[in-house]
Structure formats: C-alpha cells, structure tokens
N, CA, C and O of each residue as an XYZ file, in Angstrom:
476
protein
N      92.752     91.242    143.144
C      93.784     91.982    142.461
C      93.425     92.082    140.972
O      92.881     91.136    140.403
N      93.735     93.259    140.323
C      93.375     93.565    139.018
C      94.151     93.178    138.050
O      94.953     94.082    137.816
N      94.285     92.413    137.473
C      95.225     91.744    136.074
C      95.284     93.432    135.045
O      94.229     94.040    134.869
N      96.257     93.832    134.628
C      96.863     95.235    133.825
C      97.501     94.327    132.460
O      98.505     93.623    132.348
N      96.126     94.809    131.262
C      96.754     94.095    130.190
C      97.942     94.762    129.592
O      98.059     95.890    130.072
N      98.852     94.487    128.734
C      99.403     95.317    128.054
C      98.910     95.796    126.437
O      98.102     95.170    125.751
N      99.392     96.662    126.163
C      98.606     96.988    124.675
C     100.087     96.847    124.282
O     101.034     97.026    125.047
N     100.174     96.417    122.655
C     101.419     96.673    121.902
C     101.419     97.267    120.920
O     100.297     97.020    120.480
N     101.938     97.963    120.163
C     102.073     98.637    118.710
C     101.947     97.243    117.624
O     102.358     96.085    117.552
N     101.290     97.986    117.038
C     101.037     97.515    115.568
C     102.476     96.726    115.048
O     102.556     95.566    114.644
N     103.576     97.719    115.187
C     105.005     97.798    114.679
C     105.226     96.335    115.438
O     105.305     95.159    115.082
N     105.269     96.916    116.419
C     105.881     95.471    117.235
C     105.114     94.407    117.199
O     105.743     93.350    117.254
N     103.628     94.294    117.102
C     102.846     93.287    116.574
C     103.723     92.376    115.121
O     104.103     91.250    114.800
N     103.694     93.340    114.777
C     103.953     92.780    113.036
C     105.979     92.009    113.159
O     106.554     91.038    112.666
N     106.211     92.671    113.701
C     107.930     92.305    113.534
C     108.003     91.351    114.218
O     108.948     90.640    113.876
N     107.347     90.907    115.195
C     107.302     89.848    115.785
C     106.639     89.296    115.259
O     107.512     88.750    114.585
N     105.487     88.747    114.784
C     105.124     88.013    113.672
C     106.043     87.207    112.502
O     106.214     86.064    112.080
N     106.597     88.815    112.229
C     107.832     88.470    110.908
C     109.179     88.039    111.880
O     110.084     87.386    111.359
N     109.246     88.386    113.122
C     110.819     86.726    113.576
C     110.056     85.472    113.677
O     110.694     84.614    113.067
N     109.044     85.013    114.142
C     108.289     83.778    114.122
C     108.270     83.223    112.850
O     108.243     81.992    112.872
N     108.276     83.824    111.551
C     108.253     83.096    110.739
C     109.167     83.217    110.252
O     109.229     82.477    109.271
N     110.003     83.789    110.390
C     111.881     84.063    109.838
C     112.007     82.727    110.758
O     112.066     81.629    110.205
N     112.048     82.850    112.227
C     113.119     81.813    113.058
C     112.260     80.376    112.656
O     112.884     79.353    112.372
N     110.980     80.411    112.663
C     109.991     79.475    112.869
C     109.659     78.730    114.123
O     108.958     77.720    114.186
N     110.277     79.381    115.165
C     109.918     78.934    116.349
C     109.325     80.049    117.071
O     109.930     81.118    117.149
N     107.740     79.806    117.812
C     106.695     81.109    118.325
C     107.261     80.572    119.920
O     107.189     81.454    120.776
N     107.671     79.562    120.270
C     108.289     79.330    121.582
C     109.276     80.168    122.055
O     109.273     80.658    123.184
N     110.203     80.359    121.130
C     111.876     80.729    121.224
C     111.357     82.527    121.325
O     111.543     83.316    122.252
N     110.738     82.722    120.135
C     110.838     84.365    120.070
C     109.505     84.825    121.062
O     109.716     85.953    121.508
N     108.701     84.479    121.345
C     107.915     84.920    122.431
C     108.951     84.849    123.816
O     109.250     85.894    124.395
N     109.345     83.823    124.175
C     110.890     83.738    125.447
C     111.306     84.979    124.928
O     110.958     85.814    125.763
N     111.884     85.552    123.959
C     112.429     86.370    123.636
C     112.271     87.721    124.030
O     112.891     88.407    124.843
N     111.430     87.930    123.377
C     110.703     89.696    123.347
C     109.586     89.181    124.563
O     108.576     89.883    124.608
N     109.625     88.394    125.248
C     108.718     88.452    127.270
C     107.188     88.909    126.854
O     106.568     89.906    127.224
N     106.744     87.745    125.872
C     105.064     87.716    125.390
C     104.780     86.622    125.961
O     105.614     86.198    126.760
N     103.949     86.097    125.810
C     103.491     84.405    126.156
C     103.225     83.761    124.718
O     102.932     84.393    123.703
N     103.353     82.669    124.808
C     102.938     81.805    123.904
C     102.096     82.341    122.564
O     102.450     82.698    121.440
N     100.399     82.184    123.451
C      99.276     82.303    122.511
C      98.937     84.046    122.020
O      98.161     84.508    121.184
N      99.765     84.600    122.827
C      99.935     86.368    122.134
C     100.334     85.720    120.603
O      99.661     85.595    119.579
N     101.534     85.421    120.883
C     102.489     85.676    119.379
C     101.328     84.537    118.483
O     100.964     84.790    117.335
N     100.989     83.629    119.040
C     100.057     82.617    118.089
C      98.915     83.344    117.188
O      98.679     83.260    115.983
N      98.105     84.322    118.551
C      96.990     85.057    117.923
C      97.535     85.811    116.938
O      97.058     85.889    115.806
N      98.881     86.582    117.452
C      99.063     87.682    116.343
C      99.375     87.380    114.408
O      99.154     88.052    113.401
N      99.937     86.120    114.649
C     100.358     85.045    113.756
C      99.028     84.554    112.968
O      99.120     84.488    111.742
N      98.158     84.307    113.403
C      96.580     83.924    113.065
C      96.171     85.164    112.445
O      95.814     85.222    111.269
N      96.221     86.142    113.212
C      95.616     87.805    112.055
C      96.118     88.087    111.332
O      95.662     88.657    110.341
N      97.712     87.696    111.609
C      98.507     88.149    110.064
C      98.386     87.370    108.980
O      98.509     87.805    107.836
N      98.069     85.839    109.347
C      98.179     84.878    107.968
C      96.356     85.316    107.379
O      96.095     84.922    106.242
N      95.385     85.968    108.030
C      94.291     86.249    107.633
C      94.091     87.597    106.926
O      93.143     87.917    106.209
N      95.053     88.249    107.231
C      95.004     89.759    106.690
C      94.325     90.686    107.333
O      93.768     91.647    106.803
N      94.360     90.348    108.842
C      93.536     91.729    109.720
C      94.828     92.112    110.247
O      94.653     93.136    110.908
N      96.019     91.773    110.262
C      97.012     92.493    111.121
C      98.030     93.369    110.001
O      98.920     92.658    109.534
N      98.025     94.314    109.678
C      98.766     95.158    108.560
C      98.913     96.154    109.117
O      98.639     96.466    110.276
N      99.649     97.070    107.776
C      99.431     98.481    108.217
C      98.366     99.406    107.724
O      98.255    100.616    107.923
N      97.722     98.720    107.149
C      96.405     99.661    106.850
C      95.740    100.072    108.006
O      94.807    100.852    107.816
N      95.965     99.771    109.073
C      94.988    100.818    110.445
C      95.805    102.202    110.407
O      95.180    103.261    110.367
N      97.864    102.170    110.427
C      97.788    103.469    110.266
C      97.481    104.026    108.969
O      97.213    105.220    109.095
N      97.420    103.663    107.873
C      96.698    104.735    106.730
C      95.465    105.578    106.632
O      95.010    106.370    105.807
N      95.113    105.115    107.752
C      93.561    105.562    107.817
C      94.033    106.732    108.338
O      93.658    107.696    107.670
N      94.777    107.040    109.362
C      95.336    108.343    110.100
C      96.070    109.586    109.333
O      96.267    110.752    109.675
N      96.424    108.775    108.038
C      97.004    110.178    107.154
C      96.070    110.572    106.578
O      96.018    111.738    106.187
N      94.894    109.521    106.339
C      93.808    110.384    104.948
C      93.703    111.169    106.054
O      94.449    112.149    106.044
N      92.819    111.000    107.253
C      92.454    112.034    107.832
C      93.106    113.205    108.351
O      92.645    114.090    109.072
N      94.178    113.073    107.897
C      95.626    114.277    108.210
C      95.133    114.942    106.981
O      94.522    116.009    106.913
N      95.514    114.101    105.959
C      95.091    115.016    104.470
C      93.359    115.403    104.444
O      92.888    116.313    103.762
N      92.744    114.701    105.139
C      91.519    115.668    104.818
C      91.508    116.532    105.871
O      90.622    117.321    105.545
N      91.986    116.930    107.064
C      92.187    117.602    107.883
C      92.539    119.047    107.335
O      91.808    119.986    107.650
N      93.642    119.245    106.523
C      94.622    119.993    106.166
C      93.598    120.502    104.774
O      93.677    121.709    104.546
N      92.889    119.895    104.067
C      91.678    120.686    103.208
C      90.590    121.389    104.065
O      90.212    122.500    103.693
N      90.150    120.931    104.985
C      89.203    121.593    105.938
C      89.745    122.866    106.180
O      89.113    123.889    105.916
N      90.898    122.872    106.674
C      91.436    123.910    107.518
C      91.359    124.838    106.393
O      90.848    125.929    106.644
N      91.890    124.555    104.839
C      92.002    125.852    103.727
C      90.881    125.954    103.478
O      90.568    127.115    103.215
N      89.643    124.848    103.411
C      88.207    126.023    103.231
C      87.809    126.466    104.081
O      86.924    127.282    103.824
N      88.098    126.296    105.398
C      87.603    127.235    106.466
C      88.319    128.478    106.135
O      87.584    129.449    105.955
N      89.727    128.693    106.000
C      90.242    129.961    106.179
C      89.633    130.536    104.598
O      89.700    131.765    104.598
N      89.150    130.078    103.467
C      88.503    130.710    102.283
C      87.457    131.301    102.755
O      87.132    132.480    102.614
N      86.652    130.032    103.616
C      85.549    130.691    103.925
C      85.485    132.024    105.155
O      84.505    132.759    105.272
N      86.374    132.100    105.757
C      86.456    133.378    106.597
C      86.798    134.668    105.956
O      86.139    135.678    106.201
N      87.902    134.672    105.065
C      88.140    135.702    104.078
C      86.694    135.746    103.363
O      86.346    136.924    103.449
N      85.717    135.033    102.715
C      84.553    135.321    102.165
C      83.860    136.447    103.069
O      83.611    137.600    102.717
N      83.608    135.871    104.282
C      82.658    136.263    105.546
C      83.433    137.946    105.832
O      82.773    138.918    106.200
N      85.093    137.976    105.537
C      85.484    139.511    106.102
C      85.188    140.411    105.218
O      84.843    141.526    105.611
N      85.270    140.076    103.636
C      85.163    140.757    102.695
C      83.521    141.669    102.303
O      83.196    142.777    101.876
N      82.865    140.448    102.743
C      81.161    140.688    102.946
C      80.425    141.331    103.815
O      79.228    141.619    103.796
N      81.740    141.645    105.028
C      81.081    142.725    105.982
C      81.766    143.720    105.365
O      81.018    144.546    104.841
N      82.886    143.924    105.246
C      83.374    145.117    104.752
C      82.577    145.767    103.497
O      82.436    146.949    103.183
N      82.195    144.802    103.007
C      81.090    145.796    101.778
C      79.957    145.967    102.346
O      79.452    146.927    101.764
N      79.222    145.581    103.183
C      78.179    145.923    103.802
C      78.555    146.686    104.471
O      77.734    147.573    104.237
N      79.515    147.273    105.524
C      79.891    148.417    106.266
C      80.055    149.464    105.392
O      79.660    150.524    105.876
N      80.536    149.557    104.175
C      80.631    150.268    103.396
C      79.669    151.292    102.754
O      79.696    152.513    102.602
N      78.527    149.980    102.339
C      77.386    150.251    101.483
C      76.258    150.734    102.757
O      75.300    151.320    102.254
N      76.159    150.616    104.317
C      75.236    151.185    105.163
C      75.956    152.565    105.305
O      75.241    153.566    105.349
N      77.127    152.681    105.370
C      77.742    154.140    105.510
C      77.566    155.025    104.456
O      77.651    156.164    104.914
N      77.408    155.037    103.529
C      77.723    155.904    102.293
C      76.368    155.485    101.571
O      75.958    156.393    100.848
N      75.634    154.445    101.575
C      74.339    154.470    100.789
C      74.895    154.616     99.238
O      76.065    154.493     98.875
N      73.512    154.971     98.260
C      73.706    155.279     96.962
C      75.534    155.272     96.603
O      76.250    154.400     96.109
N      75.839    156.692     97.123
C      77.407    156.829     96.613
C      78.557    155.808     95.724
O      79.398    156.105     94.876
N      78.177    154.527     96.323
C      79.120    153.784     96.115
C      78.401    152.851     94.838
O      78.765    151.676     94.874
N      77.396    153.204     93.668
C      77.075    152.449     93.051
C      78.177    151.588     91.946
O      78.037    150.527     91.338
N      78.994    152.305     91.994
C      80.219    151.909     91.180
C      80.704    150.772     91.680
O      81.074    149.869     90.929
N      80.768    150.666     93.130
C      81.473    149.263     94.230
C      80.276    148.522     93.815
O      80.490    147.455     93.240
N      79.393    148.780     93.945
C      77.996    147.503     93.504
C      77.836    147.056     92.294
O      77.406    145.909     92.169
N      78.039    147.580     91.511
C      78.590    147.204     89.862
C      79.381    146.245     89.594
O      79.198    145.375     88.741
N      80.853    146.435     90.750
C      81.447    145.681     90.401
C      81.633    144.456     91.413
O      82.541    143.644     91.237
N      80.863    144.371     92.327
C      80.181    143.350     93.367
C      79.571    142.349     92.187
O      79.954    141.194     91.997
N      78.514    143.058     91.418
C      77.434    142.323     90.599
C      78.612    141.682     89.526
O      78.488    140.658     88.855
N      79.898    142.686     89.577
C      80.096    141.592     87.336
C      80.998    140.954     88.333
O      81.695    140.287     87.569
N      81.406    140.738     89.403
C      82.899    139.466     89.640
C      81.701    138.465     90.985
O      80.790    138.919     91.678
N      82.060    137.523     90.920
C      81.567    136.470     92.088
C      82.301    136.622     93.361
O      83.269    137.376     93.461
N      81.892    135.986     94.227
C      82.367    136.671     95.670
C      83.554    135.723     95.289
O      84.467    136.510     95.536
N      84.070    134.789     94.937
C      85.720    134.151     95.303
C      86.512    135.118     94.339
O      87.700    135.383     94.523
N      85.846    135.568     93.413
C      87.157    136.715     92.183
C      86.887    137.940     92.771
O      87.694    138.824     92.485
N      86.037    138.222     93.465
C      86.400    139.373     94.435
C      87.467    138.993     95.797
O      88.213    139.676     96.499
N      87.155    137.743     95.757
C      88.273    137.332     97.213
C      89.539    137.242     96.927
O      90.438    137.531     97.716
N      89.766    136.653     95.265
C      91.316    136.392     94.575
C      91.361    138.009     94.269
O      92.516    138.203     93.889
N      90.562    139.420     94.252
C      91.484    140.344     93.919
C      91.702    141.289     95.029
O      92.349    142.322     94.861
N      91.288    141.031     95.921
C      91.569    141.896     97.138
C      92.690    141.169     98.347
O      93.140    141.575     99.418
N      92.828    140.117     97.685
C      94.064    139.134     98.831
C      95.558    139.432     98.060
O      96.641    139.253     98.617
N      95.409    139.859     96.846
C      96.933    139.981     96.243
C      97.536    140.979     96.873
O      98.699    141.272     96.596
C-alpha cells in the first residue's frame, strides 16, 4: 500500500509554528490542527533557522512584475515590426516617389516614428 503525503501551505506552515510558540505546547497544537508531532517540530526548526518565511512567495510577484514588462516590450516590439512593413510596402509600391517618407524615416528613429503614428 502506498503512504499519500500531504503537502501544506506555507500560510499554514507558519501559523502553526506561530500557535506553538504562542501556546508553547507542539503536543497540544499538533492534536489540534491533526499533524503529528515531528511535522510541527521540523516546521519549528526552519522557522527558528530562517528557511521557513515568506520570502518563497515574493519570488512569485517579481516574476509577475517582470512578467508584465515583457509583455509591454513585446507589444513595443510588434508595433516596431508593423510600422516597418508598412514602410517597406510602401516604399516597394511607389519606389522613388515617396522620397519625402524616407527623409523623414532618416531624421526620427524607429521608436519617435512609433510615438507619432500611435497617437
């Protein structure tokens, strides 16, 4: 037969930690919240060492916040990529004609051409 560990939250890791040392008994509050003994002991051991915190979830927002920058230079960089065919569709259709659009290709950089055609 296969023993099915349980996993617990961080949250509940830690609050139980913090009644063990509020009540001071790891007997009473493990009976309690239906852990065993040396659970609440171990968890008690990482917390007085400083591996049991909440710094594991912080790690999950940077990567929310760097997530959420990716996503705006990707969408910069796609507006770059639409703007750059459209002048190339432009400039194979009409040739010479349009030296005036190439003029002003050459005096603005492709992002101040991207900030004046998105307004």
């Amino acid at each position: 037969m296969e023993t099915v560990r349980k996993k617990y939250s961080l949250e509940f890791k830690i609050s139980s930690v913090d009644m063990s040392i509020k009540y001071g008994s790891i007997i009473d509050v493990a009976q309690e919240l239906g852990i065993s003994e040396n659970t609440l002991s171990h968890w008690k051991k990482l917390h007085k060492d400083g591996k049991l915190t909440f710094s594991k979830l912080t790690a999950t927002d940077i990567t929310k916040e760097d997530l959420l920058k990716l996503r705006k230079e990707i969408k910069n960089i796609k507006l770059e990529r639409d703007i750059l065919k459209k002048e190339l569709s432009i400039f194979s259709k009409k040739g010479r004609q349009n030296i005036n659009l190439l003029k002003i290709m050459l005096r603005y950089s492709l992002p101040g051409r991207c900030a004046r055609f998105s307004k």
